[in-house]
C-alpha positions in Angstrom: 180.5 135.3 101.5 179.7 132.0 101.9 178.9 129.4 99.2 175.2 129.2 98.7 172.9 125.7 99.2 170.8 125.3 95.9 168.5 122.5 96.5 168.4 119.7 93.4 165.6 120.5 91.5 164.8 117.1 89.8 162.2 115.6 93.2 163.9 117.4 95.4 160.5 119.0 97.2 157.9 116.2 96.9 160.9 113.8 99.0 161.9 116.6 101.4 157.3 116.6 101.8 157.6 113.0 102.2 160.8 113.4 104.7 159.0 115.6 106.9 155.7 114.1 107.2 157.5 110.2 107.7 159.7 112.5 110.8 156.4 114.1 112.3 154.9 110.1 112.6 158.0 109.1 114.2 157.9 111.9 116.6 153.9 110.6 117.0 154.9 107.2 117.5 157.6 108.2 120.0 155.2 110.3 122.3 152.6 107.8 121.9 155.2 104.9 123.1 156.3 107.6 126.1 153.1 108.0 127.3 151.3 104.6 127.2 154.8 103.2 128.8 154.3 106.2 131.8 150.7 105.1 132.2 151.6 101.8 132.1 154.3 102.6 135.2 151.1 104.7 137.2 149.0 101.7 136.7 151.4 99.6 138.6 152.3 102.1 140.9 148.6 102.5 141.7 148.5 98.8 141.8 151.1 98.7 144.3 150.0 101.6 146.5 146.9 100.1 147.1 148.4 96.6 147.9 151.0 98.2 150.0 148.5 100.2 152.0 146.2 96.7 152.8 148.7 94.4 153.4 150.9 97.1 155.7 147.7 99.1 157.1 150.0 102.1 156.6 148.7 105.5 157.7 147.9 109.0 155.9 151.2 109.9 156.2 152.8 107.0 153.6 151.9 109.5 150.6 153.9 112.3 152.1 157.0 110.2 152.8 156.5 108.4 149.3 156.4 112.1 147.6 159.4 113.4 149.4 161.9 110.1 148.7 160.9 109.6 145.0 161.0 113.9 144.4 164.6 113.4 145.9 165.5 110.8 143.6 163.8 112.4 141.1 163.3 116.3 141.2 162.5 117.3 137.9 159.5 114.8 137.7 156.5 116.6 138.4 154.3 113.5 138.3 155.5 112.6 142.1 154.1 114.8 143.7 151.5 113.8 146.6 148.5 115.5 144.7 149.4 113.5 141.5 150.2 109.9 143.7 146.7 110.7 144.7 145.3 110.7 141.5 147.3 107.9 140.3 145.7 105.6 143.2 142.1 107.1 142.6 143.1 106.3 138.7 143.7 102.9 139.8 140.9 102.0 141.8 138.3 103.3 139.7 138.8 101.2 137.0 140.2 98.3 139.0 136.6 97.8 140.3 135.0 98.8 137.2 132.8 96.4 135.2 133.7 98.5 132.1 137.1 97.9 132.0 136.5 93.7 133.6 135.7 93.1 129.9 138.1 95.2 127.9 141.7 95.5 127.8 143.1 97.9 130.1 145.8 98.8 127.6 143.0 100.9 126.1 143.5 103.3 128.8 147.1 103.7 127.8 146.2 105.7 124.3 145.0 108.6 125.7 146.9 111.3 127.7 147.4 111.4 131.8 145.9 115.0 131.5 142.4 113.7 129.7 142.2 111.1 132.3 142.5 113.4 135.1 139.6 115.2 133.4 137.7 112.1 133.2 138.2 111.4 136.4 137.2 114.4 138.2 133.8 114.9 135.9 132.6 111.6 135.3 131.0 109.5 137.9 130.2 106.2 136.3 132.3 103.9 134.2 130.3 103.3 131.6 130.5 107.3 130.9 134.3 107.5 131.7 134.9 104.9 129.2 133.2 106.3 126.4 134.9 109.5 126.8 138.2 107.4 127.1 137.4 105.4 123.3 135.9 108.6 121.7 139.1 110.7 122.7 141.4 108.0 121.4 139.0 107.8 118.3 138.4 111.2 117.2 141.6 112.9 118.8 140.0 115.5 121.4 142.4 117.8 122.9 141.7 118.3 126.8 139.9 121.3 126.0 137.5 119.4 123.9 137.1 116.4 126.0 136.6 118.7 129.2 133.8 120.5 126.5 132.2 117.2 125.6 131.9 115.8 129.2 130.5 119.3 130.6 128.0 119.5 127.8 126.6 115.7 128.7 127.7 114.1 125.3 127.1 110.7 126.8 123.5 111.2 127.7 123.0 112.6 124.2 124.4 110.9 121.7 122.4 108.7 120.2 119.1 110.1 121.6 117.3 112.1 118.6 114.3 110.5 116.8 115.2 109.0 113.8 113.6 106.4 110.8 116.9 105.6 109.8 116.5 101.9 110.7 113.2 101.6 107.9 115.6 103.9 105.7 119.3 103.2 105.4 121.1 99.8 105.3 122.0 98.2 108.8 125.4 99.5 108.8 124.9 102.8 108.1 121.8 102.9 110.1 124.0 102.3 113.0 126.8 105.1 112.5 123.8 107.6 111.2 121.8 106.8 114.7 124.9 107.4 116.9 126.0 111.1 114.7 122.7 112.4 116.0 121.7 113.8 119.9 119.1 115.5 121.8 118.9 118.2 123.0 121.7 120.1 121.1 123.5 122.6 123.5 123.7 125.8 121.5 124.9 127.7 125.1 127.5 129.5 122.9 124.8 131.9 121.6 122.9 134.9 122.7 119.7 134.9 121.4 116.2 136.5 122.8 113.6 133.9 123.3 111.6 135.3 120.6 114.6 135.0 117.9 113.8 133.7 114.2 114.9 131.1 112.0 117.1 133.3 109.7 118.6 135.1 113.6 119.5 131.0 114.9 121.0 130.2 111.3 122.6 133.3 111.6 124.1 133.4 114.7 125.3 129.4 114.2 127.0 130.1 110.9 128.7 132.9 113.1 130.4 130.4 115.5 130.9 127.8 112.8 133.8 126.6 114.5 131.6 125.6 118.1 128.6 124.7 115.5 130.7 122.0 114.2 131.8 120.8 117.6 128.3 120.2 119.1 127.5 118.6 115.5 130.3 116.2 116.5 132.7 114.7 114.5 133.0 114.4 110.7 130.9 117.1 109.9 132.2 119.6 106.8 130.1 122.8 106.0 128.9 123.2 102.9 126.7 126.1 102.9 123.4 128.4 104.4 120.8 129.0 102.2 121.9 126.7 99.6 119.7 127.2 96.4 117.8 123.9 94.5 115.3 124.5 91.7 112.6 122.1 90.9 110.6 123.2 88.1 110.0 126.4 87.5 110.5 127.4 91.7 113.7 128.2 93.7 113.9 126.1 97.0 116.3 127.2 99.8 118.3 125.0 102.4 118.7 126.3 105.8 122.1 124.1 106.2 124.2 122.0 103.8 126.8 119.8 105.5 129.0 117.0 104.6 129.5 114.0 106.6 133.5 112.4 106.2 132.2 109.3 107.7 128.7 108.4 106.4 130.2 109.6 102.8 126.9 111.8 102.9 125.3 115.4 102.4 123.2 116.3 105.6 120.5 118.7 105.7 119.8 120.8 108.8 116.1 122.3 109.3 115.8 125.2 111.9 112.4 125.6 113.5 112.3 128.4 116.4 108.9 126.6 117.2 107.0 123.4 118.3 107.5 120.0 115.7 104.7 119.9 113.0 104.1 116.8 111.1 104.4 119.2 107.6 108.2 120.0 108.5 108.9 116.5 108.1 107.0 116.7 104.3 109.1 119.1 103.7 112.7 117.8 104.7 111.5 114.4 102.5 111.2 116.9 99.6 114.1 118.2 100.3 116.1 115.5 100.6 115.2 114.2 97.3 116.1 117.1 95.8 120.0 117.0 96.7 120.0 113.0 96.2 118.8 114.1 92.8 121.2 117.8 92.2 124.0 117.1 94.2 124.1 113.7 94.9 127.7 111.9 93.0 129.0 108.4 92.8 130.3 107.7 96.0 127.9 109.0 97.9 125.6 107.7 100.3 121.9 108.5 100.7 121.4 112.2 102.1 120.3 112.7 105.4 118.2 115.0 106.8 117.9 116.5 110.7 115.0 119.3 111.5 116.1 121.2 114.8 112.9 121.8 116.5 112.7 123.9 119.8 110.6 121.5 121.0 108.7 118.4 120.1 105.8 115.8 121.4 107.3 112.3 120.5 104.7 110.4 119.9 103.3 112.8 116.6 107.4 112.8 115.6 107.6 109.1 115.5 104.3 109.0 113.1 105.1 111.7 111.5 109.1 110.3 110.3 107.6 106.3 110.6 106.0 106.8 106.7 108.8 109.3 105.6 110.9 107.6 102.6 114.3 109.8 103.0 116.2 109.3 106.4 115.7 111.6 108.9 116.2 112.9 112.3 114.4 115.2 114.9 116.1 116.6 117.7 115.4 119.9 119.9 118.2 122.2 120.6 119.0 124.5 124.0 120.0 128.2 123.8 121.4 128.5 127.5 121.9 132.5 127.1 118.5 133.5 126.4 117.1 136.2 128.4 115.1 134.4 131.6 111.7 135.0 131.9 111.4 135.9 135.2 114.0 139.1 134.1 111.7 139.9 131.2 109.5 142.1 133.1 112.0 143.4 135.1 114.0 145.6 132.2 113.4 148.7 131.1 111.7 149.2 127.8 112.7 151.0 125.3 110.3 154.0 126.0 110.9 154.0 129.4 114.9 154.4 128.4 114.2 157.2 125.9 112.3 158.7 128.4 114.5 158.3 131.3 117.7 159.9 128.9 115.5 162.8 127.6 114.7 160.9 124.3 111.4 161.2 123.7 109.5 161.3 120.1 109.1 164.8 121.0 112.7 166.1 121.5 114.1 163.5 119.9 113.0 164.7 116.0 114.4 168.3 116.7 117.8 167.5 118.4 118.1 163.4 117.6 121.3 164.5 115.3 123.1 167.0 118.0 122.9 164.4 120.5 124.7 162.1 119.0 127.3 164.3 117.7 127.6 165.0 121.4 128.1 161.7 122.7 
């Protein structure tokens, strides 16, 4: 048998932790440096393409004859191909002529991958869009997946848009950060709900898919809890949603209401927000927050109704994309019409309910 390895015990495992984590930001750095120097090659080349093409007026064909020499030269890189020289001129161009990028540094463009700017590319159709998606992947780390998610659910439009008295409420700094954590409509197109469905079925059904909860909520967010239990006096209080914001340093509160915006539901969030800034509330912390979901709102009676609120607040609406159209309502069968339809009616169904489901 071979002599066995016995690790030293005296700091042995917190340096081999240490080893392995200094590695992994090595291997980070490394694909980083990879990729910005590759994207830093297809900017030239789409540079070049473009130049070669004006000053040469060369025809359709110069793509398929660059493809074919540089995939001879080089036939394991997939990135010549004439689809991909395509892209890297499109790449090129768009920002080339974009305002957006006249007044930052194109080396921004460099920190994300050549996969999330093909998505960018192909689903965003103004600058100003494609670079926000550009900074917020390089910012918060999006996978393609996420970014494609993002971009597809309209982030852009959104951020920023709920109605909030954060400005008369928090210091100018966190004002700022609070106002842009915030969006409307939410797009809650990951649940199937009827349009009659109640507070406690949303809050349900959300808690569910925590995991795509989160990523609409955006970034930062940590849940705490449904339901979450204060007691003022001699009553029990209940919040619908407890999060945690990493950034803002923060507890946030999130209201459901399956109906219209009422003046009162703003009352009430106050109350509840000085409840947690009073129970849960440590050093550290910043002022809790507080967002009521509404499904829908008139925004002249929200701005009033949040304008004399003390705690800061937001009010945004939220979309359920798989809710049962109207126009199909009608055309379903009910549930009377089904029983009867499968022989179920009250009448045979009290004397052979049980047989028939042992039969099924």
């Amino acid at each position: 048998m071979g002599s066995e390895i016995t690790a030293p015990a005296d700091g042995y495992g917190p340096w081999l932790v240490e080893l392995k984590a200094r590695y992994r930001q090595v291997q980070l750095k490394a694909a980083v440096a990879v990729n910005t120097a590759m994207l830093q090659f297809y900017w030239e080349l789409g540079a070049d393409m473009v130049a070669k093409q004006t000053q040469f007026a060369w025809g359709s064909g110069f793509l398929n004859q660059l493809s074919a020499d540089l995939m001879r030269e080089f036939p394991e890189v997939k990135g010549f191909s004439k689809r991909n020289l395509e892209q890297i001129r499109r790449w090129y161009s768009f920002w080339n002529a974009s305002p957006a990028i006249a007044q930052q540094p194109v080396a921004q463009l460099m920190a994300i991958p050549w996969g999330h700017h093909l998505a960018i590319l192909t689903k965003c159709k103004q600058p100003d869009e494609a670079l926000y998606y550009v900074q917020a992947t390089q910012t918060y780390g999006w996978s393609r997946s996420v970014l494609t998610h993002q971009i597809e659910s309209g982030l852009w439009q959104r951020e920023g848009k709920a109605i909030t008295n954060f400005a008369q409420t928090l210091p100018a700094v966190q004002s700022d950060l609070a106002v842009q954590l915030l969006k409307d409509p939410y797009q809650f197109d990951f649940l199937s709900l009827t349009p009659e469905h109640t507070e406690r079925e949303l809050e349900t059904a959300l808690i569910e898919h925590v995991t795509q909860f989160l990523l609409e909520l955006g970034a930062g967010f940590a849940y705490m809890g449904r339901q979450v239990p204060l007691q003022v006096g001699e009553r029990d209080f209940f919040l619908d949603l407890l999060f945690y914001h990493a950034r803002l340093h923060c507890y946030v509160v999130v209201e459901l209401k399956t109906v219209d915006f009422e003046p009162e539901f703003a009352g009430k969030l106050n109350f509840y927000l000085k409840a947690v800034d009073e129970q849960l509330r440590r050093e550290g912390d910043q002022p809790t927050i507080g967002l009521l979901l509404c499904k829908s709102k008139d925004r002249l009676v929200a701005e009033y109704a949040l304008s004399d609120m003390q705690k800061p607040m937001g009010l945004a609406t939220y979309h359920l994309s798989h809710t049962l159209p109207e126009a199909l309502r009608g055309q379903l069968p009910s549930i009377e019409q089904l029983e009867r339809e499968l022989g179920l009616d009250a009448a045979g169904g009290d004397d052979s309910g049980e047989a028939g489901g042992a039969g099924v």
